[in-house]
FIKOLZA-1660 file (N, C-alpha, C; in steps of 0.1 Angstrom, whole numbers, plus 5000, padded with zeros to 4 digits):
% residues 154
   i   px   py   pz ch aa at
   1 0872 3685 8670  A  X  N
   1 0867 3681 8657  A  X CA
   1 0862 3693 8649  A  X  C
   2 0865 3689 8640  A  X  N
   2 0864 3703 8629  A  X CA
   2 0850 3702 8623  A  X  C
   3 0838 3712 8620  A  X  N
   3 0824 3717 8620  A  X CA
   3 0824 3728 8611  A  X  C
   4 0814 3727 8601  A  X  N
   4 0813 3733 8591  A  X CA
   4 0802 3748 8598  A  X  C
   5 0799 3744 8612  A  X  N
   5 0792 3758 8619  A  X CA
   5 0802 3760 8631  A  X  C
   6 0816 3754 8627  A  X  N
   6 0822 3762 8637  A  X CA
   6 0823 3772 8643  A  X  C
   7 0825 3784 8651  A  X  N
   7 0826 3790 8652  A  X CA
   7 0837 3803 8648  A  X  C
   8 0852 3796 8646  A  X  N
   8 0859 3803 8643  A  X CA
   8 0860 3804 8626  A  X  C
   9 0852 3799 8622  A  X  N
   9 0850 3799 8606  A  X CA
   9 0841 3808 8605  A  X  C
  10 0831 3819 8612  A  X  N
  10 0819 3823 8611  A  X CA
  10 0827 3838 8614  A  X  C
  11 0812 3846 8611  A  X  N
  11 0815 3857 8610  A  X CA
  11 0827 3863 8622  A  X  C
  12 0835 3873 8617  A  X  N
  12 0843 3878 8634  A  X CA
  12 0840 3891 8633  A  X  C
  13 0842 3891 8647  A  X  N
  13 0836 3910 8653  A  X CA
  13 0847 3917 8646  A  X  C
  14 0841 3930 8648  A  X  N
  14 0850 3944 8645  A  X CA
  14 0863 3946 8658  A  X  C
  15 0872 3949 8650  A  X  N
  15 0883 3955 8655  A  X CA
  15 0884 3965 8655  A  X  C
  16 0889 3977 8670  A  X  N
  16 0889 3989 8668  A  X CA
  16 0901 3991 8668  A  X  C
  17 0906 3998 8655  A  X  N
  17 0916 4001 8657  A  X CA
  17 0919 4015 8663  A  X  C
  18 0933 4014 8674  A  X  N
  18 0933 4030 8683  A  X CA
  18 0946 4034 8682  A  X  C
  19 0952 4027 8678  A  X  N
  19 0971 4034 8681  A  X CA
  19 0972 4041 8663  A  X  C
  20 0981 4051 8662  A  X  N
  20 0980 4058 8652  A  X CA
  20 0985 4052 8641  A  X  C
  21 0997 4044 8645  A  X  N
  21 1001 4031 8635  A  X CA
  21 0993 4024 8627  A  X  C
  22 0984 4022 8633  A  X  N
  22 0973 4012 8628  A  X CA
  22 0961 4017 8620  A  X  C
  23 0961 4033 8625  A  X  N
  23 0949 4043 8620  A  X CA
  23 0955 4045 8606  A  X  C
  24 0964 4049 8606  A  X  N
  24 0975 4052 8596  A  X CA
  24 0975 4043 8583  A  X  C
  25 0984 4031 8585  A  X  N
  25 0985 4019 8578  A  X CA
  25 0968 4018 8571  A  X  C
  26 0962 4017 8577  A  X  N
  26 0947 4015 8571  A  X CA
  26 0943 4025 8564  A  X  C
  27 0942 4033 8567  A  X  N
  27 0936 4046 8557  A  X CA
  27 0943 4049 8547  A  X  C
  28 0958 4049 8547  A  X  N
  28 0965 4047 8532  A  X CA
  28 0966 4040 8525  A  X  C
  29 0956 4022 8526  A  X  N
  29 0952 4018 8519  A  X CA
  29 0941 4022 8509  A  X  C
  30 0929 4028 8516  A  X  N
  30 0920 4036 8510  A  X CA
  30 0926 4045 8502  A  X  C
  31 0937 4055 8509  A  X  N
  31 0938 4066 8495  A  X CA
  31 0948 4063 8486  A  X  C
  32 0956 4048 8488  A  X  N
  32 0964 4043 8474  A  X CA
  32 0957 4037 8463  A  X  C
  33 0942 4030 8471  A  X  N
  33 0937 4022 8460  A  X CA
  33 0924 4032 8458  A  X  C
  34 0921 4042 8458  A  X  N
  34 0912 4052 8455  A  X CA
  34 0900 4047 8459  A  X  C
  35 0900 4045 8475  A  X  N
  35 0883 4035 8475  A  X CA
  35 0875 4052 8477  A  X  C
  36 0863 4055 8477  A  X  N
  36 0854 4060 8479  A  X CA
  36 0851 4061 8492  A  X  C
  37 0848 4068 8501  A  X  N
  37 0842 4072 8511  A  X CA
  37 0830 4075 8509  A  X  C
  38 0822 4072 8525  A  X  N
  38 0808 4073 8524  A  X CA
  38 0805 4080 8534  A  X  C
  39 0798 4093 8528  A  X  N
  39 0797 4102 8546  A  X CA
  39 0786 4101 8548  A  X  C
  40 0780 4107 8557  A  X  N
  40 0769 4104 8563  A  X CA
  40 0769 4114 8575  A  X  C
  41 0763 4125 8573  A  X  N
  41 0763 4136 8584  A  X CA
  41 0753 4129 8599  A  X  C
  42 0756 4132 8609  A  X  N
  42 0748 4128 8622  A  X CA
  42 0728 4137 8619  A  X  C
  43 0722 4127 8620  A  X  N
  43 0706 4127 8619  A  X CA
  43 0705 4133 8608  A  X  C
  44 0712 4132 8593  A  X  N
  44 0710 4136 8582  A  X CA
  44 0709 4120 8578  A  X  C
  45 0698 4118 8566  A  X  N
  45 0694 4107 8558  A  X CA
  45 0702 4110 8547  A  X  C
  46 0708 4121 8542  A  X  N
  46 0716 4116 8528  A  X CA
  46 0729 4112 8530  A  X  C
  47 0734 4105 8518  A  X  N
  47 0746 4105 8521  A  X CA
  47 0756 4112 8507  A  X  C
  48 0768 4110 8510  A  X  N
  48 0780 4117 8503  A  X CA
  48 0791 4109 8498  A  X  C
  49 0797 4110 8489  A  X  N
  49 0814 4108 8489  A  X CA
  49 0819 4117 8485  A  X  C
  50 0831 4111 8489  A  X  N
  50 0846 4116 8488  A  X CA
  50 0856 4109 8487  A  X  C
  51 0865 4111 8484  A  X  N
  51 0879 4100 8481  A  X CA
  51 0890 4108 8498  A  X  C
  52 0898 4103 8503  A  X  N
  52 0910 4103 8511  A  X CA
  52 0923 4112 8499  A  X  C
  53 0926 4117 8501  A  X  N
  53 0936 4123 8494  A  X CA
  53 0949 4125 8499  A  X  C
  54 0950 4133 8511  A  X  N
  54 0961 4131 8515  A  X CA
  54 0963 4127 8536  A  X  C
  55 0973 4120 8542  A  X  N
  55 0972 4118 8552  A  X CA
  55 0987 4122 8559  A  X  C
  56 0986 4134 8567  A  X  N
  56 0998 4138 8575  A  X CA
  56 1000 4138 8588  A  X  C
  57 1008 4132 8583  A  X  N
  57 1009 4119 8600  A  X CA
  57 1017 4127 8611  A  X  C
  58 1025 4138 8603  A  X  N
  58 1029 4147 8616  A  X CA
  58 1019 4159 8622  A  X  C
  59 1011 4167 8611  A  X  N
  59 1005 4172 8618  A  X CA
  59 0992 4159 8622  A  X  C
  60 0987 4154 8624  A  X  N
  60 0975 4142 8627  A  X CA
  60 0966 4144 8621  A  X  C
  61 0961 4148 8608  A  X  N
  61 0953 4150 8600  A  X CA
  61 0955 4141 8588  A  X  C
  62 0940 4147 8583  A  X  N
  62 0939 4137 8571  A  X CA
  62 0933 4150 8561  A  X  C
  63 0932 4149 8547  A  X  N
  63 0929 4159 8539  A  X CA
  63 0915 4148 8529  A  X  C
  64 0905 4151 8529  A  X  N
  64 0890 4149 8523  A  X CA
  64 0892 4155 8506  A  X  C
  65 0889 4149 8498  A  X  N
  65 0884 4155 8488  A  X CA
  65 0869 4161 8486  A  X  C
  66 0866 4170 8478  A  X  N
  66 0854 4176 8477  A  X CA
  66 0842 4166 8478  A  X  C
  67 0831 4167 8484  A  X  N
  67 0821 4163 8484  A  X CA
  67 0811 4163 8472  A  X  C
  68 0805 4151 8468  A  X  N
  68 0794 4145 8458  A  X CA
  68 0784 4142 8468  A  X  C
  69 0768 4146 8460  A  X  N
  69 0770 4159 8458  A  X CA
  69 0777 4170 8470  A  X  C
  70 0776 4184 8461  A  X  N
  70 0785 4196 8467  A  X CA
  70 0775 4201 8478  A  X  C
  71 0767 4198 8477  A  X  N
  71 0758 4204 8487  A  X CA
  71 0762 4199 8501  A  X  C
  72 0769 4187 8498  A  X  N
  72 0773 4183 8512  A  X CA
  72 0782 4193 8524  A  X  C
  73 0789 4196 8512  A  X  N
  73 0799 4203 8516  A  X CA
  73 0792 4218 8529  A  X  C
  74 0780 4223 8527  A  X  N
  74 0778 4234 8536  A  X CA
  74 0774 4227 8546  A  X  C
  75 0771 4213 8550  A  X  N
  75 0774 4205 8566  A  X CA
  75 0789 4205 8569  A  X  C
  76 0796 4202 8556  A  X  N
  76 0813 4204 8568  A  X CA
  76 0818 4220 8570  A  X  C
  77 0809 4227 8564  A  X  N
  77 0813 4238 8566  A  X CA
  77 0809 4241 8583  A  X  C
  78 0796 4238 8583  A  X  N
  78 0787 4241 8601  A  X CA
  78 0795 4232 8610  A  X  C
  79 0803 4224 8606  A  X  N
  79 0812 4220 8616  A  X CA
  79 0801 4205 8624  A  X  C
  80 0793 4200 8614  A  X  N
  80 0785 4190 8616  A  X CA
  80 0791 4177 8618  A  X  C
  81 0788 4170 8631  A  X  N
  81 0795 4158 8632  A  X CA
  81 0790 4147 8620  A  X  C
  82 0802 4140 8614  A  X  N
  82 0797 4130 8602  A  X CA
  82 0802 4115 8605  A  X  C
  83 0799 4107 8602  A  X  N
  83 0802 4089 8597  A  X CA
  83 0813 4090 8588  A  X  C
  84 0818 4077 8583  A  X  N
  84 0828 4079 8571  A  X CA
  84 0831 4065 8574  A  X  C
  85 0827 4061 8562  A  X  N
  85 0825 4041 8556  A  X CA
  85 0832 4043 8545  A  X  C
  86 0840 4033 8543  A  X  N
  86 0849 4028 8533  A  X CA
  86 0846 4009 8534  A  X  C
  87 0851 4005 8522  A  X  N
  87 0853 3990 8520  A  X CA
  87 0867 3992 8511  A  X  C
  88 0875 3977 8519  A  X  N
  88 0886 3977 8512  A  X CA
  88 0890 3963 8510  A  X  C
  89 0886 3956 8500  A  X  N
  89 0890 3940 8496  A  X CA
  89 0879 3933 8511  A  X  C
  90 0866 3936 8514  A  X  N
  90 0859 3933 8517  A  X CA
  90 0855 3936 8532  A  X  C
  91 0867 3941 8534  A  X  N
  91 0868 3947 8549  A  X CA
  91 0863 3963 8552  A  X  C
  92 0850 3965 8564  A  X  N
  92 0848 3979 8566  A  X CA
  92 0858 3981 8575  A  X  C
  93 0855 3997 8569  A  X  N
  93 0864 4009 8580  A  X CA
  93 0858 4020 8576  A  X  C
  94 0857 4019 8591  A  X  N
  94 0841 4032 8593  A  X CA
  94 0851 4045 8611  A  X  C
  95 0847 4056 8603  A  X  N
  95 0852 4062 8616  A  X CA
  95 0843 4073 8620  A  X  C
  96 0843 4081 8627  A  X  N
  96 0837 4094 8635  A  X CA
  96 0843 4107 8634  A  X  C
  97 0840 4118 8629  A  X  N
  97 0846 4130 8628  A  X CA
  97 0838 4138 8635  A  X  C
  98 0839 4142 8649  A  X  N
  98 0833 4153 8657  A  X CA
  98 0840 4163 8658  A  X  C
  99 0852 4167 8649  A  X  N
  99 0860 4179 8654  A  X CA
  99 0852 4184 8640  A  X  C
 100 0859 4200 8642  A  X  N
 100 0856 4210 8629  A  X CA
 100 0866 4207 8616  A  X  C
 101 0862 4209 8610  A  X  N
 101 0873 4206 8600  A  X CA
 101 0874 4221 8590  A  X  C
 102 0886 4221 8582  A  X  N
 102 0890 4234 8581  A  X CA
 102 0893 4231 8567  A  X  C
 103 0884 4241 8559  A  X  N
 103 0886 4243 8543  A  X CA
 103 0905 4246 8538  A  X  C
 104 0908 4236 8530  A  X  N
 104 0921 4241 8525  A  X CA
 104 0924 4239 8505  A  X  C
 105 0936 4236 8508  A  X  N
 105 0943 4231 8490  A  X CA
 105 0955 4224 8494  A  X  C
 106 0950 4217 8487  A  X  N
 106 0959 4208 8483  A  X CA
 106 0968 4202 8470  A  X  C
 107 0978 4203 8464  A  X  N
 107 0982 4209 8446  A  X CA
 107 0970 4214 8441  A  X  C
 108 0973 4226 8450  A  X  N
 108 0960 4236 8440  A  X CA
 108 0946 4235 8439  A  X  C
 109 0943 4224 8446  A  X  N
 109 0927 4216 8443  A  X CA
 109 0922 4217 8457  A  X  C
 110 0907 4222 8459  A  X  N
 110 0902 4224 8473  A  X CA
 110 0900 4208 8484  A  X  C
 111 0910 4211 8499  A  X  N
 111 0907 4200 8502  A  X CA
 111 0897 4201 8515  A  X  C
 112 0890 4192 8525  A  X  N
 112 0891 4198 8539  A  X CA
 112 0900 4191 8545  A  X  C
 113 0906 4196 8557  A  X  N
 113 0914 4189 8567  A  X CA
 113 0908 4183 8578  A  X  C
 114 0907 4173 8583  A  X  N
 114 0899 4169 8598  A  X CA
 114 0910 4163 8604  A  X  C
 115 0909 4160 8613  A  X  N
 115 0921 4152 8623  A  X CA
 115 0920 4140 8621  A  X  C
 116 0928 4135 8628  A  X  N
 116 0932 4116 8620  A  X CA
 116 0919 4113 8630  A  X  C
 117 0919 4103 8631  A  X  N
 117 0902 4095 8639  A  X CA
 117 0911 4090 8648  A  X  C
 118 0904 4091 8659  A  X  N
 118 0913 4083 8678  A  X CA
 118 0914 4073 8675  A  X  C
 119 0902 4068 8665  A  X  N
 119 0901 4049 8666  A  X CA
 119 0892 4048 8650  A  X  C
 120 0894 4039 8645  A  X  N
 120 0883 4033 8637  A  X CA
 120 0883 4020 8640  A  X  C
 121 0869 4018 8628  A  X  N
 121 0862 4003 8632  A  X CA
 121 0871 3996 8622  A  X  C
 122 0874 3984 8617  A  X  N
 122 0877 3973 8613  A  X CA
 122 0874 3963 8614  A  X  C
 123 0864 3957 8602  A  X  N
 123 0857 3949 8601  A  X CA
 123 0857 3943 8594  A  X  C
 124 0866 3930 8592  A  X  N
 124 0866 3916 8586  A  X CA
 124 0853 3903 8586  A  X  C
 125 0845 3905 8578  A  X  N
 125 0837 3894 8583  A  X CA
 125 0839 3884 8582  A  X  C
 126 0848 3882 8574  A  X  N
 126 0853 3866 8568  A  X CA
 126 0863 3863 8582  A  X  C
 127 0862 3847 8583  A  X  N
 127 0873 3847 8590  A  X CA
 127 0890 3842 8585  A  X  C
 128 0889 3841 8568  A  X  N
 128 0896 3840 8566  A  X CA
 128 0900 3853 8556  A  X  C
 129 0914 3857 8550  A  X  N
 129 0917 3865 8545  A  X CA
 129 0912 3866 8531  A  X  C
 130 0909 3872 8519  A  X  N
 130 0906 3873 8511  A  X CA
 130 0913 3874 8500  A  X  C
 131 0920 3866 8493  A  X  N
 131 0928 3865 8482  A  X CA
 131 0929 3874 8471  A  X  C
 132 0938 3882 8466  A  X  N
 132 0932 3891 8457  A  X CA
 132 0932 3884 8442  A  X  C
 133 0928 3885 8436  A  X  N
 133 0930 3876 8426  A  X CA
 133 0935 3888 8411  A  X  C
 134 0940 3883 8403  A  X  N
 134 0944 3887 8391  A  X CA
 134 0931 3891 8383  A  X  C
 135 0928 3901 8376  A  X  N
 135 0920 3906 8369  A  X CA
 135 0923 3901 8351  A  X  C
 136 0920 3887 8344  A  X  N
 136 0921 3887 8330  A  X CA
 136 0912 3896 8322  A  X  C
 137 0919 3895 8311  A  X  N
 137 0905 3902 8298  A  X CA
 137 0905 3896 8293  A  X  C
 138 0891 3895 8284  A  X  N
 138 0891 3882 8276  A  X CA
 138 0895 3888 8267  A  X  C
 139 0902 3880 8258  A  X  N
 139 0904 3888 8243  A  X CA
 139 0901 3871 8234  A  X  C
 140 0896 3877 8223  A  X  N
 140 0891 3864 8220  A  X CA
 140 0903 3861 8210  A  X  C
 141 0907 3848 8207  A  X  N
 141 0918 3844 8197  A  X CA
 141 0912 3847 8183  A  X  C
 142 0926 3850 8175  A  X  N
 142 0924 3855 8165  A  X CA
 142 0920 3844 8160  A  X  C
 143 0910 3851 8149  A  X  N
 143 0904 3843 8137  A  X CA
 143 0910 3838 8126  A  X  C
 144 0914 3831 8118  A  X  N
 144 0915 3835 8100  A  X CA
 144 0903 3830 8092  A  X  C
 145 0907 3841 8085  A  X  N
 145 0891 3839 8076  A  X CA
 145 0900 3837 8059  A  X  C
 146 0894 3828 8054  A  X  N
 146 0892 3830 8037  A  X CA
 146 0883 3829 8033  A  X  C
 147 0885 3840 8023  A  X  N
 147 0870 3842 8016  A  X CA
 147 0876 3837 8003  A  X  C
 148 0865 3831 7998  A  X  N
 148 0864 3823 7989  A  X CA
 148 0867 3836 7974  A  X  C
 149 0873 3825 7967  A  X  N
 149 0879 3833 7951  A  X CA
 149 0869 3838 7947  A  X  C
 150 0866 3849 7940  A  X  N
 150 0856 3857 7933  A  X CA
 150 0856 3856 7919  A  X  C
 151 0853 3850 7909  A  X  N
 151 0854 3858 7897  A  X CA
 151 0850 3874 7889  A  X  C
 152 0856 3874 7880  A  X  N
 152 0852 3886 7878  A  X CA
 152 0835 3884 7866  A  X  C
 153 0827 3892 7869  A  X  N
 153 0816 3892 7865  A  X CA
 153 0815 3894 7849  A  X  C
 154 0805 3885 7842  A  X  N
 154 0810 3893 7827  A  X CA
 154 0796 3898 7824  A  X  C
% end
């Protein structure tokens, strides 16, 4: 019998994702639809973004855009382990970067490179999919206006 506290209607755990296919496919959602990243250095309380820019699936890296603020950036320089939270149509994907990562360019523009992540989290809380829906604008319907005849003043 079907229950409005069912259980498969309720929140569902995280999925880790670990095969590179899957690392892959996910993260180029993030850098098609330009979501924002959230860093978060290890025992540092501030945090950071960055956008995903590019992902090279043959060498196993991923390329970071500059850090907001910049100041972030002299933790990826020390080679500081960081977090990295994204939301995409309601779903987290959060992963772990413990390697060093290596200042580069990318068309001309500074990137860093880190290695693709072994595994990330995936996390659907809904247990159903999330519809994307159409974005309207309102535009209001045209008006007509008359203005009433004027004479001329004498």
């Amino acid at each position: 019998m079907s229950s409005a506290f069912n259980d498969e209607s309720g929140p569902q755990p995280p999925k880790v994702l670990k095969t590179s296919v899957e690392i892959i496919a996910t993260l180029r959602q993030l850098q098609q639809n330009h979501d924002p990243l959230v860093i978060q250095f290890k025992d540092r309380g501030q945090r950071f973004q960055s956008y995903l820019v590019e992902i090279d699936k043959d060498r196993a890296r991923i390329a970071l855009d500059e850090l907001i603020p910049t100041d972030g950036e002299r933790f990826l320089k020390q080679g500081e382990t960081f977090n990295v939270e994204a939301f995409r149509d309601g779903v987290r994907v959060a992963w772990t970067c413990d390697h060093d990562v290596q200042l580069g360019e990318l068309d001309g523009a500074p990137c860093y490179w880190a290695p693709l992540p072994n595994e990330a989290i995936y996390h659907q809380r809904r247990s159903a999919f999330r519809a994307q829906l159409k974005q309207r604008t309102y535009r209001p319907a045209a008006a007509s206006c008359v203005l009433p005849a004027t004479s001329p003043s004498s």
